[in-house]
N, C-alpha and C positions, 0 to 999 in steps of 0.2 A: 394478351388473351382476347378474343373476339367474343360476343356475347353468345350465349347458347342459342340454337336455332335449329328450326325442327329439321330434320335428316334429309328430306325431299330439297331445302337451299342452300345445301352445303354444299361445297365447291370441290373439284380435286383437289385444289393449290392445297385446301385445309387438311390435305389425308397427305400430300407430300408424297402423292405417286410419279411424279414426273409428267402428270396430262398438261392439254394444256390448258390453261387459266380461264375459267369461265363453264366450263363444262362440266353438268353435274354427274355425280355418283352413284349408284346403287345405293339404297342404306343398307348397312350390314344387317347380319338377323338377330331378332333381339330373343333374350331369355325369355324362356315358359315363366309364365307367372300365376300362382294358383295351382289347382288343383283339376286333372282330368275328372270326366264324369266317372268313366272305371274306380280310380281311386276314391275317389267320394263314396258311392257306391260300397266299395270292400270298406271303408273307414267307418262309416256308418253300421256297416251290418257286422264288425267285430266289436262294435261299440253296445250295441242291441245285444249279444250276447251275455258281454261283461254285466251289462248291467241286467240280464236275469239272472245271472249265474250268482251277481252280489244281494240282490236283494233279500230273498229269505234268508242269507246268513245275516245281513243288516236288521231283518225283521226280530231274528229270534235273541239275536246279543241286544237288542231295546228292551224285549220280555224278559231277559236275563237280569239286566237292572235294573226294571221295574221289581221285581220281585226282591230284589237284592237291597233295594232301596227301603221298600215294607219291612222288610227282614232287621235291617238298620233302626229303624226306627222304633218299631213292634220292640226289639230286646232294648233298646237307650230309654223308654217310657215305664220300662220295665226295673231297668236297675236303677234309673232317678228315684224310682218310688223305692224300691227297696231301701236304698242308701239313706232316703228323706226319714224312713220310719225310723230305721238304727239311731239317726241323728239326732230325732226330735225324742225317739223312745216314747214313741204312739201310732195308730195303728194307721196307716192310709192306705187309700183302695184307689183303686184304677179302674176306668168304665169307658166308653165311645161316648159320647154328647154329638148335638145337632149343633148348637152355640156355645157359645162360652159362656153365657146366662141361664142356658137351659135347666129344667128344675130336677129333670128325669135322665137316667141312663139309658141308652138305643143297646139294648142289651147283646145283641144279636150280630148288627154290623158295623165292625172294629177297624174297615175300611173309612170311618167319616175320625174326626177330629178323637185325640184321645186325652182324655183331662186323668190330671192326677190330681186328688181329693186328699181334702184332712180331716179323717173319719171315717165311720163304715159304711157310711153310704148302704145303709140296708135297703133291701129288695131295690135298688137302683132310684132311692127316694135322696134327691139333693139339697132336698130343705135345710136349711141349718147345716150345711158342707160346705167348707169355704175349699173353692177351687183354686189348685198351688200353680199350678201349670196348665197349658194345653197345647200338643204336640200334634200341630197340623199334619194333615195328611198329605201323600203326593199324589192322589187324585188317578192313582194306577190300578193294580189289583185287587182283587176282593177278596177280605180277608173275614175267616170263620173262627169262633173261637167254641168250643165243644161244653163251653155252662152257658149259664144264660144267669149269670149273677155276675157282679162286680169282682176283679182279682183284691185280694185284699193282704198285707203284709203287716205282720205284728210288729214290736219294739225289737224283737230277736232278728227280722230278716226274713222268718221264715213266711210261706203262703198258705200253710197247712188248712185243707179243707177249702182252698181255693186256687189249688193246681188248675192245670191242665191243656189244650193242646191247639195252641192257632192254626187253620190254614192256609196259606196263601197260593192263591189263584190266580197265577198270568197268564198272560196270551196261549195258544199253541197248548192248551194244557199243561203250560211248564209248574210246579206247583213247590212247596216246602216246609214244612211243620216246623212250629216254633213250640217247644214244649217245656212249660215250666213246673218246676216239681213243688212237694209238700218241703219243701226247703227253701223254695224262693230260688233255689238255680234254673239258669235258664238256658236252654241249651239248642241246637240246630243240627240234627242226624247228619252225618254224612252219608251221601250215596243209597239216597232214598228214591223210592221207587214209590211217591206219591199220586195219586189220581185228582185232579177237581171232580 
């Protein structure tokens, strides 16, 4: 084997044309390598399409789980407490906190941190309420809940006098009610036609 050598000091003898010895060759023509500008060009501008064409359906399946995520959570904060009352056979209540030290309920918005209480936590007063849980939030939609008091669950289960109907608000106006009854059931409409 000869050592490799650029194409301009290759000899015929090396191609075995029958020239004679010493006398150099053409180089043959080497492969395209890369990409024409044309090509670049269309690949780029089919790629600029895909990617509008993905994006709002990418945007709106994010708002889908952001809300679906609240949705998760909102009913699991929900039935911990219920289950906690049955078990202990005493009454706990559910409220939004700013901390998990906080002394007062953020009555209003159920988008921040949700604590579940051992007590009634009247008028959203947490003195003397020892706090069982607190089910972080994911920091997405904003979520309304239609009282402006604590959810509260008897020894029974039930919320009687403490129903009533969350909202959630994602992106794009995507939205969905979380409605819990005088029963402590809790439930999520199908094929609702919510507004924020």
């Amino acid at each position: 084997m000869h050592p490799a050598t650029p194409c301009r000091y290759r000899h015929a003898s090396r191609y075995h044309t029958g020239a004679r010895r010493g006398l150099a060759k053409p180089c043959p023509p080497r492969h395209q390598h890369g990409l024409t500008l044309i090509e670049l060009i269309t690949a780029i501008a089919a790629l600029s399409i895909l990617v509008t064409w993905a994006i709002p359906g990418f945007q709106q399946f994010t708002a889908r789980n952001e809300v679906a995520a609240e949705v998760m959570r909102i009913t699991s904060a929900l039935a911990m407490a219920k289950s906690t009352a049955v078990t202990r056979r005493q009454v706990i209540a559910v409220c939004p906190v700013n901390t998990p030290d906080a002394d007062q309920c953020e009555k209003h918005d159920w988008s921040l941190p949700i604590a579940i209480l051992d007590g009634h936590a009247t008028a959203g007063d947490l003195s003397g309420v020892e706090i069982l849980k607190v089910v972080e939030p994911s920091g997405g939609p904003e979520i309304r809940f239609n009282r402006d008091y604590p959810i509260r669950f008897q020894s029974t289960g039930w919320s009687r006098g403490h129903n009533g109907t969350f909202t959630i608000c994602g992106r794009h106006g995507r939205a969905v009610e979380v409605i819990i009854s005088n029963m402590g059931r809790v439930r999520v409409p199908e094929d609702q036609a919510t507004e924020c």
